[in-house]
N, C-alpha and C positions, 0 to 999 in steps of 0.2 A: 587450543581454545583457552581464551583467557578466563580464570573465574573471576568472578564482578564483585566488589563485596558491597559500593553503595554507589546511587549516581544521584547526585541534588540537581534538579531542573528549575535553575532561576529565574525564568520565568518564558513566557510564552503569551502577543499577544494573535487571536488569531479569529476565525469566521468561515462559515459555510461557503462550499467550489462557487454558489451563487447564490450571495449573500441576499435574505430578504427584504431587509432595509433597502437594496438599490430599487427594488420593483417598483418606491411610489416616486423616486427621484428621477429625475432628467439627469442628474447627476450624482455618482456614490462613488466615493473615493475611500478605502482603508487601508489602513498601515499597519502589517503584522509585523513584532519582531521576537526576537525569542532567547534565550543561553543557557546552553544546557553544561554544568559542570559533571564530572565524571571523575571515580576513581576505582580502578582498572586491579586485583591483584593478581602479577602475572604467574607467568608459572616457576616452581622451582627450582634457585640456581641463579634468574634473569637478576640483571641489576637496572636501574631499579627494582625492588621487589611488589612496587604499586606503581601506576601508572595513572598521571593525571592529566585530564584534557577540558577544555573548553570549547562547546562548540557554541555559534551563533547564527540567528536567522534574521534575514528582513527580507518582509514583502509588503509588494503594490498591487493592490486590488482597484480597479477603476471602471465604471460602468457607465453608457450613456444611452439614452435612449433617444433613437434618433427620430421616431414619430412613433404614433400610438400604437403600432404593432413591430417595428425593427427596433432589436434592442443588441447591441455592443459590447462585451465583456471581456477582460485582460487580467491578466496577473501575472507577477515576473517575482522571481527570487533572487536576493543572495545570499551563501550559506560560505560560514568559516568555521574551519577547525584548527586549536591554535595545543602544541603540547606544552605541560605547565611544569615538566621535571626532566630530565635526561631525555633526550630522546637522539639516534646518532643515524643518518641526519635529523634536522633540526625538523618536529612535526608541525609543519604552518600550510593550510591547502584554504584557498578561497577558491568557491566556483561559481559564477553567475546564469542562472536560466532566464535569459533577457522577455522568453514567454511563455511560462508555463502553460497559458492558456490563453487565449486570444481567437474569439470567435464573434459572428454576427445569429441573429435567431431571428426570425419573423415569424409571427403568430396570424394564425387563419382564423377569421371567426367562423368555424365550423362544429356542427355539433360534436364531431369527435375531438376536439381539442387538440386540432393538428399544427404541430410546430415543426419548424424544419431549420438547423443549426449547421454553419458551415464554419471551420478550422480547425485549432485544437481542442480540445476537451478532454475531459474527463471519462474513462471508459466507463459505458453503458453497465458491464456486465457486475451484476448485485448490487448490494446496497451501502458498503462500508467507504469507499473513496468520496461518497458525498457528504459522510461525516465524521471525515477525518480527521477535522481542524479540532484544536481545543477546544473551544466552547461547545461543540457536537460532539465531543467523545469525551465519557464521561471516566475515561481512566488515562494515564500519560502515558501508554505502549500501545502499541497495535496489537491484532491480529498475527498468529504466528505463522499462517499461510501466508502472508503480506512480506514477511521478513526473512524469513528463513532461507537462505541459499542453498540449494541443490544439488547435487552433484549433474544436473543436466549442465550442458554450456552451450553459448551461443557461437563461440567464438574458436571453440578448439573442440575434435573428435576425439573420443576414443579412438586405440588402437584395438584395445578387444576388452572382454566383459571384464577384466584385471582390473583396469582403471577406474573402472566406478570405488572398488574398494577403497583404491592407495588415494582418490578424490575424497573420500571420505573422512581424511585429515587436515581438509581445506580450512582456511579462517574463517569466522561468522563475523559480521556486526553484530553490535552490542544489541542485544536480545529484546528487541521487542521499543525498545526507545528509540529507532529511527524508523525513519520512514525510505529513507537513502535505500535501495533493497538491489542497486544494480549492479554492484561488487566486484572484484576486478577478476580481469580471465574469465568474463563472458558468465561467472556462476548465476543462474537464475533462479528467480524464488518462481511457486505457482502462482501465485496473481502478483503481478508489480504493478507501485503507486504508477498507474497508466494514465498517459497525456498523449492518445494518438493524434493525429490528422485526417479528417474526413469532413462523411455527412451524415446527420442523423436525425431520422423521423422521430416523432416522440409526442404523445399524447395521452390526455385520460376522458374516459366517457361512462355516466354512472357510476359503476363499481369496481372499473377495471380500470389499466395503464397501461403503457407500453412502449418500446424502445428498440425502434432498428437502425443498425449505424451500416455504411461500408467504412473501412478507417484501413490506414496504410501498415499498421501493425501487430504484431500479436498481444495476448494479453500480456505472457509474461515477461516481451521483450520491446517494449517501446521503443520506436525512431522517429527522429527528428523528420522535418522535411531536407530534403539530399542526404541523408544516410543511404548507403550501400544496403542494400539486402530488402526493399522495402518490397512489398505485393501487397494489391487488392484483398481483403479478407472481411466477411461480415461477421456482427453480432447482435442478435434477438432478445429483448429481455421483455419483462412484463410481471405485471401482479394483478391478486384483488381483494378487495378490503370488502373483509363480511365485517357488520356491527360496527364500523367506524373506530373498531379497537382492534380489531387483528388484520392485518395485512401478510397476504402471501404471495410469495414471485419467485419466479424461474429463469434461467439465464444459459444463452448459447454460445458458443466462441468458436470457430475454425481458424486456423489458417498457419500458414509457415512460421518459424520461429530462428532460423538460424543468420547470422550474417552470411552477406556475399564473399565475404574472405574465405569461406571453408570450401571454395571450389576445389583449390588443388590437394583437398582432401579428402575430397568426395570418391564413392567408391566410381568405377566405372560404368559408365550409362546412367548416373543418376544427375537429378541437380539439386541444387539447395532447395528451393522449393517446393520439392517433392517429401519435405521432410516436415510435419507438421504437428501445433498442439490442437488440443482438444479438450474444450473446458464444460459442464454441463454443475450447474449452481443451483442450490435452492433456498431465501434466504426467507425470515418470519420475523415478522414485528408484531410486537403486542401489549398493550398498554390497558392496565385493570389498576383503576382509583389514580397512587403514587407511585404503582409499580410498572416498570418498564423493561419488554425483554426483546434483544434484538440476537440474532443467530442466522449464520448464514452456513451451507454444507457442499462443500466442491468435490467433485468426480472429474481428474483432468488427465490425459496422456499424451507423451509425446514420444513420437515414432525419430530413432536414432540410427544415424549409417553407421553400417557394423553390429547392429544388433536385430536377432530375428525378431523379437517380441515387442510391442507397443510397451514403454514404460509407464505404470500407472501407479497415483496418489491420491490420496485420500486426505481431507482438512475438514476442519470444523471450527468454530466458538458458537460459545452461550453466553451474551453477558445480559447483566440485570445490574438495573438502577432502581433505587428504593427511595426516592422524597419522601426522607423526614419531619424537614418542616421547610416552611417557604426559602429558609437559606443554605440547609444544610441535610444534605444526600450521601448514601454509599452505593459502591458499586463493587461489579466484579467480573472476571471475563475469564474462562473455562478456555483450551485451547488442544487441539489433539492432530496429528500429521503421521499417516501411515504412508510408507513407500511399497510398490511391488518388487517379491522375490523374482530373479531370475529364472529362469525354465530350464536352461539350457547353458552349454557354455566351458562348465566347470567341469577339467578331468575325473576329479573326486568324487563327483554326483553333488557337490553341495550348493542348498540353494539360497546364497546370500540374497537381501537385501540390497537393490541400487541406491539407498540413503539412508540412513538412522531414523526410524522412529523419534520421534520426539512429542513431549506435553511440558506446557506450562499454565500458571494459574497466576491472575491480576486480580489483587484486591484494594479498595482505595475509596477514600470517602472526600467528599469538595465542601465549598463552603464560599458561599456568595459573601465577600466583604461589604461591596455595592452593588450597586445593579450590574455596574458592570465589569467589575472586579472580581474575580474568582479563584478562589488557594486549591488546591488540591494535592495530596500525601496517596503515596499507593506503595506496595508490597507485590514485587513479581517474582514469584518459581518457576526457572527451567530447566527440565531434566533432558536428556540425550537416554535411548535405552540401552543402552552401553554402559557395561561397569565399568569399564576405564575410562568413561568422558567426566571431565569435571562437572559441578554442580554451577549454575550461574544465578544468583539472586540478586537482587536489585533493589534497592530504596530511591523511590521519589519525591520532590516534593515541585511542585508549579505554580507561577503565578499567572493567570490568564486576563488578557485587559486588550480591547481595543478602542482606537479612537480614529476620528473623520479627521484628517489635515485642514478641512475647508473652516470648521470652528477656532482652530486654535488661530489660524489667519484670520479668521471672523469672513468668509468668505460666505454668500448664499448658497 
């Protein structure tokens, strides 16, 4: 694992999965782009001894409404990473998501505020995926449930409980500044930035909310539509806001997690299928004067061929934003990920851990230049509980900034 000694994010511009501006337009169009610099120091002996990269984003957000109650929504990315010093071979990877998202909604006028959404989207379960984008997160890293790689995979079994260990020396991404979390050789984090394909009911009435989807994939392992390995699976969500200041909600998830490739690895008489996560969520928002705390707490398992026991984890954050004054806020975000000891397995009696414990801590304070221009600086610690894992700390700094194409055209 590489230690990190600083990463500069020059800038980012970007907006909510369903931006509020589109709701009064017939038409809403915006342009995210982003560059993120980085500088890597590797481990000792490597040549280079620092490792410098560039990554960059651009997206298209578009929304149309097509009469008073069906409304249209898309979004497509592209992301490049480009390396700025030795790298053998040469590190340059462009990859384009032509639709991140791309769905239709039609709104009922019914007292329960029933909406029904059909393509890709956004997974239902918690709260943190709908404000993910810069201007909704108020520090430049995610959530270390979001990011963190697992020693689970999608794509390749264990041969026996050994492998979880000798997996335990797998690479991570850079800690907490991406959002990328799907990593190569199948390693899955517990919740991944999910963009399944389905359909989902969704509404609020009085004091409550609510959110049932069927969707084609698991939380932690999203598929395209025509990917291999895909099944029917639901998930439930829902809140409710006492005092108009505190909001609380609970979140459901079932269903398979593996690719269709691991058949002729599967033990005898079983199928992929048969082999499933299970996520149960609890997230709180709460907003008192300037103060603002958002926190979400996961309980997930995922049952593995070759292993007697359901492997279960544990995650959390707390973060807090404090408005200072109309242009200038701090914030901070608490982050903690426990894995389940094995039962069973080990000659010796011993009862490792199937992943490393891990905590980190984001601190960062923003600063409106304009309305709608936004800086923001932040400070991340991540630790591994391992005295041999390196330390990874991080310096940010972002610029945040969007804008409509239709003005700069001068377009209605």
């Amino acid at each position: 694992m590489l230690r990190l000694n600083s990463i500069l994010v020059l800038f980012l511009v970007s907006t909510s999965s369903v931006p509020a501006m589109f709701a009064e337009d017939r038409l809403g169009i915006q342009v995210i782009t982003d560059g993120v610099f980085i500088r890597a120091q590797r481990s000792a002996g490597s040549y280079p001894a620092s490792d410098l990269r560039l990554n960059g984003q651009a997206a298209l957000l578009a929304s149309y409404r097509l009469t008073p109650s069906l409304f249209a929504f898309y979004e497509g990315r592209v992301n490049h990473l480009e390396g700025l010093n030795h790298h053998d071979p040469q590190l340059r990877q462009t990859t384009t998501t032509g639709v991140l998202q791309g769905y239709l909604r039609y709104s009922f006028r019914l007292p329960s505020g029933l909406n029904l959404q059909v393509g890709k989207f956004g997974h239902p379960f918690g709260q943190f995926l709908t404000r993910n984008y810069a201007d909704q997160n108020p520090l430049i890293g995610f959530p270390l449930m979001y990011t963190h790689r697992t020693t689970i995979r999608s794509s390749r079994l264990p041969s026996n409980v050994y492998d979880f260990l000798r997996w335990q020396a797998r690479a991570q991404p850079l800690p907490g500044y991406s959002s990328d979390s799907r990593g190569d050789n199948g390693w899955l984090p517990l919740i991944n930035f999910s963009y399944p394909t389905g359909l989902m009911a969704f509404g609020s009435f009085s004091s409550a909310d609510y959110r049932f989807a069927l969707v084609n994939s698991s939380l932690a392992h999203p598929l395209n539509v025509g990917s291999p390995g895909q099944r029917l699976q639901w998930v439930a969500s829902g809140g409710v806001t006492a005092f108009q200041r505190v909001r609380i909600g609970g979140s459901f998830a079932t269903g398979p997690y593996l690719d269709a490739s691991v058949r002729p690895q599967l033990p005898a008489g079983s199928r992929w299928r048969d082999f499933t996560q299970r996520a149960l969520g609890v997230d709180l928002q709460l907003t008192l004067r300037h103060l603002e705390l958002q926190s979400e707490l996961l309980f997930t398992n995922f049952r593995v061929p070759g292993v007697s026991q359901r492997l279960g984890a544990t995650g959390y954050f707390v973060e807090l934003k404090h408005t200072l004054t109309p242009r200038l806020f701090v914030a901070g975000r608490w982050n903690q990920l426990y894995f389940d000891r094995f039962r069973s397995g080990f000659s010796n009696g011993a009862r490792p851990r199937f992943d490393n414990n891990r905590y980190s801590v984001e601190l960062g304070l923003g600063f409106h230049l304009s309305e709608k221009l936004l800086a923001k600086v932040s400070y991340q610690l991540n630790r591994t509980v391992v005295a041999l894992e390196p330390r990874d700390d991080m310096v940010g700094v972002q610029l945040v900034y969007r804008f409509d194409p239709r003005k700069l055209l001068h377009l209605p």
